[in-house]
C-alpha positions as CSV (number, residue, x, y, z in Angstrom):
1,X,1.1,-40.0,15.3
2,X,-1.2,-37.5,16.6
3,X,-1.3,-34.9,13.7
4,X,-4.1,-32.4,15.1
5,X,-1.0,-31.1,17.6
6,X,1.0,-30.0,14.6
7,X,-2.6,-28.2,12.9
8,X,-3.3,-24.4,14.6
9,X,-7.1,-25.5,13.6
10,X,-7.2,-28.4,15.7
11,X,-5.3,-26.3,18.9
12,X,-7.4,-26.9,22.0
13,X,-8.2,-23.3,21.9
14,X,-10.3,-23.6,19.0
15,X,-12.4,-26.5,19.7
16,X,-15.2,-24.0,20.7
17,X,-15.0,-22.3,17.3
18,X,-15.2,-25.7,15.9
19,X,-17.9,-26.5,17.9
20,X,-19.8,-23.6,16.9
21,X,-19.5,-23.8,12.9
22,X,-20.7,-28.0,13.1
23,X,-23.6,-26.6,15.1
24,X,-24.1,-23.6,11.7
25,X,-23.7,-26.8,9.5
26,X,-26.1,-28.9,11.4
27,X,-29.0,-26.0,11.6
28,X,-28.2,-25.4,7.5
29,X,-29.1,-29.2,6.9
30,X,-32.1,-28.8,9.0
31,X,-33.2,-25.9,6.7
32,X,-33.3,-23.2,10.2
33,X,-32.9,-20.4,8.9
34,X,-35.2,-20.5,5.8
35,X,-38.0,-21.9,7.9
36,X,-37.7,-19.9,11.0
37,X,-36.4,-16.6,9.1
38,X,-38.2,-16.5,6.2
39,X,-35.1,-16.3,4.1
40,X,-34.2,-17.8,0.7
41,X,-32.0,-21.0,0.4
42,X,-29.7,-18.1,-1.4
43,X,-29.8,-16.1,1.6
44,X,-29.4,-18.9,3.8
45,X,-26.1,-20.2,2.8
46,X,-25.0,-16.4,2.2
47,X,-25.6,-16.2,5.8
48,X,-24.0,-19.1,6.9
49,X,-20.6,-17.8,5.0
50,X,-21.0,-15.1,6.4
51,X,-21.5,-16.1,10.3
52,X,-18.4,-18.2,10.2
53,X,-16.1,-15.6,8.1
54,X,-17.4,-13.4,11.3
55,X,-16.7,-16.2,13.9
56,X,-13.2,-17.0,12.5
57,X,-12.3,-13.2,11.3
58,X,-13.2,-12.8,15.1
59,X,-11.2,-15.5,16.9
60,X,-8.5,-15.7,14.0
61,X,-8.4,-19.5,14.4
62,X,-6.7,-19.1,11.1
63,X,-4.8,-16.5,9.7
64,X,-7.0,-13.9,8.5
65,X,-6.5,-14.3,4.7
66,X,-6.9,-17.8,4.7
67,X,-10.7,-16.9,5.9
68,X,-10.4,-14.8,2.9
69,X,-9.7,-17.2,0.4
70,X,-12.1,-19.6,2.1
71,X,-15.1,-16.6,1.5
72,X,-14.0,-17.1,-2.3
73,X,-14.0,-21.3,-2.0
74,X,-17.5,-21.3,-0.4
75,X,-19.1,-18.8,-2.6
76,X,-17.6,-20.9,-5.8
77,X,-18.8,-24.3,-5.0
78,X,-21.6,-23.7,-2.7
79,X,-23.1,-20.5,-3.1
80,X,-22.7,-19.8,-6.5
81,X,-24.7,-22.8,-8.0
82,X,-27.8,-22.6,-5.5
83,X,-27.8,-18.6,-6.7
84,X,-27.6,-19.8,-10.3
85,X,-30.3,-22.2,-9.9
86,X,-32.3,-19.6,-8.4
87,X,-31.9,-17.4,-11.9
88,X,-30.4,-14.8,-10.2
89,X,-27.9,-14.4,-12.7
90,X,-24.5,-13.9,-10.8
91,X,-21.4,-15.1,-12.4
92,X,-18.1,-17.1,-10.9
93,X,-16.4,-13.9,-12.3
94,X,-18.2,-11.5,-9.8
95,X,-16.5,-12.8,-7.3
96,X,-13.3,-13.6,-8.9
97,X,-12.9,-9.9,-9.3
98,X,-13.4,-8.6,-5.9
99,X,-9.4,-9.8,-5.4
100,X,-8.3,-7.6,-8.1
101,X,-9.9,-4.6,-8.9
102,X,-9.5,-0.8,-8.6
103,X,-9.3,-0.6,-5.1
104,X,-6.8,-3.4,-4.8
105,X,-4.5,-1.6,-7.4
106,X,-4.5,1.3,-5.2
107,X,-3.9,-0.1,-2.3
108,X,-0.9,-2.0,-4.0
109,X,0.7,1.4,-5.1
110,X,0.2,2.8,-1.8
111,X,2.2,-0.4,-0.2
112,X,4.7,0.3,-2.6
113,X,5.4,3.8,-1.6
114,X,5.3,2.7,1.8
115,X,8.1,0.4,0.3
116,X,10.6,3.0,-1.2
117,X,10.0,5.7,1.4
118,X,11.6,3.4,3.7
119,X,13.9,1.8,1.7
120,X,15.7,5.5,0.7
121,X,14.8,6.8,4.5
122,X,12.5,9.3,2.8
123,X,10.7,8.9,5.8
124,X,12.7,9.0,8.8
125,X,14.3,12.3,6.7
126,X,10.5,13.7,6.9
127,X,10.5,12.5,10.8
128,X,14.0,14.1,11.6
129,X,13.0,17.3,10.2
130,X,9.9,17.6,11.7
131,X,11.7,16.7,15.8
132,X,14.6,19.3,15.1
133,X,12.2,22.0,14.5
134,X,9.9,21.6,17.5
135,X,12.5,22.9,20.4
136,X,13.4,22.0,24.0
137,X,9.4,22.1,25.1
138,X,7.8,19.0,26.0
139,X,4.7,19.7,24.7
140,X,5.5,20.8,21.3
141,X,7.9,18.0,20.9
142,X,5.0,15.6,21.6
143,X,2.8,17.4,19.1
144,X,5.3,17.3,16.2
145,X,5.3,13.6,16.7
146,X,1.5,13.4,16.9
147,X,1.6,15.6,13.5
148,X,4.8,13.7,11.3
149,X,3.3,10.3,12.3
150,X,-0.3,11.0,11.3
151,X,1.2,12.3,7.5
152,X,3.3,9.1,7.1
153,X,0.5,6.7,7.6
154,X,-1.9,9.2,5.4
155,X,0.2,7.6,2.7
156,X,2.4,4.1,3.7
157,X,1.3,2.0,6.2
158,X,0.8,3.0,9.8
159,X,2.4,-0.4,11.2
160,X,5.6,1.0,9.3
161,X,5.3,4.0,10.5
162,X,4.7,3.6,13.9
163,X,7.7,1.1,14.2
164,X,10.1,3.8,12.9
165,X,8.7,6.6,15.3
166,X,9.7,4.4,18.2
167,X,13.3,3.2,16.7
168,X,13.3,7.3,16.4
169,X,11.8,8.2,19.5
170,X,12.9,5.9,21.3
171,X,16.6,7.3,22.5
172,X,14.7,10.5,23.7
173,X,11.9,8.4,25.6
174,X,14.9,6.6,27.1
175,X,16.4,10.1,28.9
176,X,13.4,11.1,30.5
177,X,13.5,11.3,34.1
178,X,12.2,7.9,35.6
179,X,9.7,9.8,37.7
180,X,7.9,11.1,35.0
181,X,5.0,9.6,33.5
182,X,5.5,12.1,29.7
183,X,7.6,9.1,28.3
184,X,4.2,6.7,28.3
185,X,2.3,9.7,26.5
186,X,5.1,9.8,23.9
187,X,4.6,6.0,23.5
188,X,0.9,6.3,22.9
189,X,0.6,9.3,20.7
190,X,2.9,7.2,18.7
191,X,0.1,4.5,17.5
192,X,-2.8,6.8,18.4
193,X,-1.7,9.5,15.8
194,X,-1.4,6.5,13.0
195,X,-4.3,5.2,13.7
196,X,-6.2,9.1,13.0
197,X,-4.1,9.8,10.1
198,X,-4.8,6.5,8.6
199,X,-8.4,8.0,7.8
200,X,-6.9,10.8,6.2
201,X,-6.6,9.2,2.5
202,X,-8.4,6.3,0.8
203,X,-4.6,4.5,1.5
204,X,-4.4,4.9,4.8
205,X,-6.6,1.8,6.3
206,X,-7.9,-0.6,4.4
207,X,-11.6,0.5,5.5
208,X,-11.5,3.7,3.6
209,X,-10.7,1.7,0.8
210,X,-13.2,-0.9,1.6
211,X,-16.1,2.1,1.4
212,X,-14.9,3.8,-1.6
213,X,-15.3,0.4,-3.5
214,X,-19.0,-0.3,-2.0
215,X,-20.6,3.2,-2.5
216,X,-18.1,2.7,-6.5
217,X,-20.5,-0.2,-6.9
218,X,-23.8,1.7,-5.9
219,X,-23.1,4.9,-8.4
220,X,-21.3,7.3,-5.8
221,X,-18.2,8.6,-7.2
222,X,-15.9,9.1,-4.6
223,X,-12.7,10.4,-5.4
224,X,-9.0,10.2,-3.9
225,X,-9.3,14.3,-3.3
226,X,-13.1,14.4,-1.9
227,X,-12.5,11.5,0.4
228,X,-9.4,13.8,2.2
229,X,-11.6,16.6,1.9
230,X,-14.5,15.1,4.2
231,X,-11.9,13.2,6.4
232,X,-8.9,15.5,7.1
233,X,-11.4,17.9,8.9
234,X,-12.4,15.1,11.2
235,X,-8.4,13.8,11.7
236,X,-7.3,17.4,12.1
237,X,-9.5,18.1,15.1
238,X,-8.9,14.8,16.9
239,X,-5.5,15.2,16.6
240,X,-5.6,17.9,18.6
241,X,-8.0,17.0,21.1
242,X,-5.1,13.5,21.1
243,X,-2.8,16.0,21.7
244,X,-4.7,18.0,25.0
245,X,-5.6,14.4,26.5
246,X,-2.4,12.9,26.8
247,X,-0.9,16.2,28.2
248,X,-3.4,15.9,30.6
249,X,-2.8,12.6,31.4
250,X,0.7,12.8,31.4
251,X,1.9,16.0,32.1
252,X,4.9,17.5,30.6
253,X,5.3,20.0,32.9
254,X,9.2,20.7,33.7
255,X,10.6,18.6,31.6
256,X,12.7,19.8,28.9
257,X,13.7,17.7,26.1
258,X,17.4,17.3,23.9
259,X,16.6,16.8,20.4
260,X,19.9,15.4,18.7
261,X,20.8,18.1,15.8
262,X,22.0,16.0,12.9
263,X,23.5,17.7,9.7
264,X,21.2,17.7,7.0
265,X,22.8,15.8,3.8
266,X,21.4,16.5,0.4
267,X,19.1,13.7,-1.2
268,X,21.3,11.2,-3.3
269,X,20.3,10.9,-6.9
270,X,17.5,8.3,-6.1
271,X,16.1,9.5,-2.9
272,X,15.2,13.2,-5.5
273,X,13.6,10.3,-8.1
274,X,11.9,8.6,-5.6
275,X,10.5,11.9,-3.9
276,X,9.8,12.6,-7.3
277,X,8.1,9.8,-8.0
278,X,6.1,10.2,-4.7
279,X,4.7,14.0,-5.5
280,X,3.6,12.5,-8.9
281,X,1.4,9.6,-7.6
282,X,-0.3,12.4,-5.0
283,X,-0.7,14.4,-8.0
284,X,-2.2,12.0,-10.0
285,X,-4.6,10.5,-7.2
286,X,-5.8,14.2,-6.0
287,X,-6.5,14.8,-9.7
288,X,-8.0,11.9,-11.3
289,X,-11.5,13.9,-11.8
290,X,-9.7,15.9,-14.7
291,X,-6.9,13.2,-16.0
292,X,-9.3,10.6,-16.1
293,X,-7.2,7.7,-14.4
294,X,-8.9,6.2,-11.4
295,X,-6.7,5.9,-8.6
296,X,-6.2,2.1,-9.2
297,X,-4.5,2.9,-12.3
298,X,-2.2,5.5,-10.8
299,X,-1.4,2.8,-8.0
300,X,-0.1,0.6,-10.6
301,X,1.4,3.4,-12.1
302,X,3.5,3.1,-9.6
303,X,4.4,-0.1,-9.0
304,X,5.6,-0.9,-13.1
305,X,7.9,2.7,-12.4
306,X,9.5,1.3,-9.2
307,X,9.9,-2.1,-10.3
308,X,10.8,-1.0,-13.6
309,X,13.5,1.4,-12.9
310,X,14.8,-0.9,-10.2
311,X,14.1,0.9,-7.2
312,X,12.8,-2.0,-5.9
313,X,13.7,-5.8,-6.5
314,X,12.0,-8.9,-5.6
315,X,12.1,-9.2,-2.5
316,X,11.2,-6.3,-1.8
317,X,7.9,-7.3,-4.1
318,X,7.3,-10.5,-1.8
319,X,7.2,-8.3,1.1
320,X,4.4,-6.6,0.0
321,X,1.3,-6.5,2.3
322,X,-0.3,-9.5,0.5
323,X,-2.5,-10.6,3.5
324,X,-4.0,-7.3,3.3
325,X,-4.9,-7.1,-0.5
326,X,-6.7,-11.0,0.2
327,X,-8.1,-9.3,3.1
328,X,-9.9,-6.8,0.8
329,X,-10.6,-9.5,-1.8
330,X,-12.5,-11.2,0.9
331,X,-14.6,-8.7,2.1
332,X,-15.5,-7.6,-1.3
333,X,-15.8,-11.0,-2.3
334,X,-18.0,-11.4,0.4
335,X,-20.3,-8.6,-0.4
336,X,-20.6,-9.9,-3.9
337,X,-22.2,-13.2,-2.5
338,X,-24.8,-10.9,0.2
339,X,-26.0,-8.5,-2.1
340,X,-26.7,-10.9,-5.1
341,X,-28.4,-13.6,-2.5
342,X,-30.2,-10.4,-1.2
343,X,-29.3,-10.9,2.4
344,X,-28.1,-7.9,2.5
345,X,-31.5,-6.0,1.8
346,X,-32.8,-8.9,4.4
347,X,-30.9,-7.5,7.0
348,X,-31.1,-3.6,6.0
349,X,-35.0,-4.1,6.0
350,X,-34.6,-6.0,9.8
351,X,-32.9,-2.8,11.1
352,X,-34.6,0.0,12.9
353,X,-34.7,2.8,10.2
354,X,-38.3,3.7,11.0
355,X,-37.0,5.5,14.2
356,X,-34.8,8.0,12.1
357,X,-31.5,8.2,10.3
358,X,-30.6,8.9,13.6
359,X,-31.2,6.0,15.4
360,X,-29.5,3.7,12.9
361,X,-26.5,6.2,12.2
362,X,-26.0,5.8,16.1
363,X,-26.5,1.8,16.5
364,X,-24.3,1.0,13.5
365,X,-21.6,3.2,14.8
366,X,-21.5,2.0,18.2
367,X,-21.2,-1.7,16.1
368,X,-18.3,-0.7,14.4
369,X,-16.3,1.2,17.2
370,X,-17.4,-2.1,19.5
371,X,-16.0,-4.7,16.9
372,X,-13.1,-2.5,16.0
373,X,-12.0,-2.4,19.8
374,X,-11.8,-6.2,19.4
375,X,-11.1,-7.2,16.3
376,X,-9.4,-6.5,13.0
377,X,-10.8,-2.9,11.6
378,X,-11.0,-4.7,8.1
379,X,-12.8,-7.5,9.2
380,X,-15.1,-5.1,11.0
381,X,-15.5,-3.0,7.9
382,X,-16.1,-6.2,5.4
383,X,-18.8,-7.6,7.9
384,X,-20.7,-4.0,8.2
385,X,-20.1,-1.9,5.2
386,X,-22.7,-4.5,3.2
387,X,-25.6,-3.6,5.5
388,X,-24.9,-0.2,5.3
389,X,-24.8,0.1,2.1
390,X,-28.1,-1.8,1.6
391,X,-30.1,0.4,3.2
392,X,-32.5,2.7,1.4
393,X,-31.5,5.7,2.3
394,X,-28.2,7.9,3.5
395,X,-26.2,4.6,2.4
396,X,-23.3,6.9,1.3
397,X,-23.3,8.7,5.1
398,X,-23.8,5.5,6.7
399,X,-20.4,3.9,4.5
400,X,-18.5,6.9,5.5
401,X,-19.0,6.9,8.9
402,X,-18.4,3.4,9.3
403,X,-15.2,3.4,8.0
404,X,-13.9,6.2,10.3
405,X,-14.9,4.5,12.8
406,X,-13.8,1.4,12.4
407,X,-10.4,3.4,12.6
408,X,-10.9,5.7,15.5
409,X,-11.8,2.8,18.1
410,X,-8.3,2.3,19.5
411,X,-9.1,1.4,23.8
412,X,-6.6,-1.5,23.7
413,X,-3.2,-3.0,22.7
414,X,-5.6,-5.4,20.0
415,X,-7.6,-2.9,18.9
416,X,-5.0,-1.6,15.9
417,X,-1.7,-2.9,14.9
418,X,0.4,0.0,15.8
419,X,-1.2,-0.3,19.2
420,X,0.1,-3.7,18.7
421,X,3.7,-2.1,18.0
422,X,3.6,0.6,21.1
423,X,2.4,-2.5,23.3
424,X,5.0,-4.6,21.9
425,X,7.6,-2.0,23.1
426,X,7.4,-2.9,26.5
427,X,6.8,0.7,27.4
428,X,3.4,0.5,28.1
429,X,0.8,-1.5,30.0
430,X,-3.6,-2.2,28.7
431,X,-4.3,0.1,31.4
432,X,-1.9,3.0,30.3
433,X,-3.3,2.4,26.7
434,X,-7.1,2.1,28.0
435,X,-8.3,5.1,29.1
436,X,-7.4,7.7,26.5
437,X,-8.1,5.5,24.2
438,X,-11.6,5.5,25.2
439,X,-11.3,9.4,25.1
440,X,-10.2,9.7,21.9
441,X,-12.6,6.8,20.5
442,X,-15.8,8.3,22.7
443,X,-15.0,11.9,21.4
444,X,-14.3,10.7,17.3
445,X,-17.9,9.2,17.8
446,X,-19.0,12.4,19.3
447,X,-17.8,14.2,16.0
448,X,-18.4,12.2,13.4
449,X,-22.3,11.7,14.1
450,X,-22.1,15.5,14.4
451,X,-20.5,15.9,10.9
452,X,-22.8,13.3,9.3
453,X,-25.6,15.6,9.9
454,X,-23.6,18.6,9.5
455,X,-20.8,19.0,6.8
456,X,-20.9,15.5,5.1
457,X,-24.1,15.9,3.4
458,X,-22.9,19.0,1.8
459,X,-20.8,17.7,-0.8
460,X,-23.5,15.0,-1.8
């Protein structure tokens, strides 16, 4: 019996990804890298992790926390003992604990509101409120979505969100006029205004997180309050400029849209607790510089109350966004094994930081918004962030504007998973989806190299 058939590794498809890592192994045995590059045999096998992470993160031959775990595998049994040998002192538990830190702690309580504002329709509450109060015009209807679906994903996740804004939006998209082209703007400023308002707070994407842990490691003290204090700035202004492309785009003028008027019920017993609940984790994470808890420790905060008072059960534990917390484990797990070899510092010292901050601010951006366009925005961040941070100076600039851009890069249906979800709809086509999404990801370049010389540096 012909087994490979039944193994997604062994799919046709793949063969050239195959292809490509024997070719890695078979330049590692020949010692290539260390004799042509001048690197360490730490830094070699570091690099070799890292090129196939990249190549399979890329082409997501396998699912992408199974590349994860394999970081975690290969850094155990191979890169851990040639590092030790080498005296440099790393431990097995270093990168045992990039899967469960702070940051993952957080990002577990922010999964798990995502979770009960759902599950009590906290959230499509929020969304109704917001479309009864915008009117019959076209415009401000459209804005109002742009606004209520950039606050949910600031704090539950923006796949979620932007598959309730469609089962919401939907009926209205339905009874435009077929002549009109304002329906397909609705569609995209669905995804498009999830994918901004993710960079809000350090829960939104997973690369704010991803940054906040790097530049935790290298002595800046980021908190949950100062990260929305540099980002919503950014997210404010690109919502807007969102909001005056796709009316361009696809005009709303002469339409006039019926907004169903439901009676508002009063919140049931549990949906007051859980809002409750809710307002106390934001409190705790804006104010952890004077209560002391880190934001990880708030985020399971919140998991032991909603667990514990039964709000949720356990299913609604498994379905949890576990491939996203290995996701972060692997990144960070990966970092561990760069920096200690000192590939990282390798590679910082390789790029062009004699020609200005400029210069590199510029080339690692257009990286990011490139790989992001392409490929998973956490894979992007776990593969760049490193470098970045390696460098020997602006490192905490450099993280910052990586991250937003690995979420502001949002041309086409792969680019983000609630692009996925608008594309998934059927509503839309790549082209419809390609060209303001090039707007908005051009002009969120535009502003964030402006801010990184600008506003940024002022509360560092």
């Amino acid at each position: 019996m012909d087994f490979s058939r039944h193994l997604k590794l062994f799919k046709k498809d793949n063969l050239p990804v195959l292809l490509i890592m024997v070719i890695l192994l078979a330049l590692y045995q020949a010692h290539f890298f260390t004799k042509f590059l001048g690197i360490t045999p730490s830094e070699e096998v570091a690099l070799i992790i890292l090129l196939v992470t990249a190549i399979l993160w890329v082409f997501e031959t396998i699912p992408l926390f199974v590349t994860s775990l394999m970081v975690l595998f290969l850094s155990i049994i191979w890169l851990l003992p040639i590092m030790q040998n080498a005296g440099l002192g790393t431990t097995k538990e270093q990168f045992l604990s990039a899967f469960f830190g702070d940051i993952t702690m957080l990002f577990m309580g922010g999964f798990v509101l995502s979770i009960l504002l759902n599950k009590y329709g906290l959230a499509r509450r929020m969304a109704n409120w917001m479309l009864q109060r915008t009117g019959e015009d076209a415009s401000k209807v459209m804005f109002g979505i742009i606004l209520i679906s950039s606050f949910l994903s600031m704090w539950m996740s923006n796949t979620a969100t932007a598959a309730m804004m469609f089962a919401i939006v939907g009926p209205i998209m339905a009874k435009l006029p077929d002549t009109s082209t304002f329906s397909k703007g609705l569609a995209i400023a669905i995804p498009f205004a999830c994918n901004l308002g993710g960079m809000g707070t350090p829960i939104g994407t997973p690369p704010n997180a991803i940054a906040i842990e790097y530049l935790n490691q290298k002595g800046f003290d980021i908190s949950f309050i100062e990260w929305m204090i540099i980002a919503i700035p950014l997210t404010l202004i690109l919502l807007i400029l969102l909001w005056r492309i796709l009316l361009i785009i696809f005009p709303s003028k002469g339409i006039k849209i019926e907004v169903e008027k439901k009676e508002v019920q009063k919140l049931s017993p549990q949906q007051r607790f859980v809002l409750g609940l809710f307002l106390l984790t934001v409190f705790g994470w804006l104010t952890g510089g004077i209560t002391g808890l880190s934001s990880g420790t708030v985020g399971l905060m919140v998991v032991i109350a909603a667990f514990g008072f039964g709000l949720l059960n356990q299913r609604d534990f498994r379905n949890i966004s576990w491939d996203i917390l290995f996701m972060l484990g692997g990144g960070l797990c990966l970092g561990v094994g760069l920096s200690q070899s000192g590939l990282t510092d390798t590679i910082a010292g390789a790029l062009p930081i004699e020609s200005g901050f400029f210069i590199a601010v510029m080339v690692l951006m257009v990286v990011a918004a490139l790989m992001t366009t392409f490929m998973s925005n956490t894979a992007t961040a776990n593969l760049l962030i490193p470098v970045a941070i390696s460098l020997p100076q602006n490192q905490l600039i450099l993280t910052i504007v990586i991250s937003i851009m690995c979420s502001s890069a949002m041309a086409l249906p792969v680019s983000t998973p609630p692009n996925a979800v608008a594309f998934g709809s059927g509503m839309l086509k790549t082209k419809d989806m390609l060209y303001p999404g090039l707007l908005v990801t051009i002009l969120s370049f535009l502003l964030t190299l402006v801010a990184s010389f600008s506003y940024i540096p002022l509360f560092f």
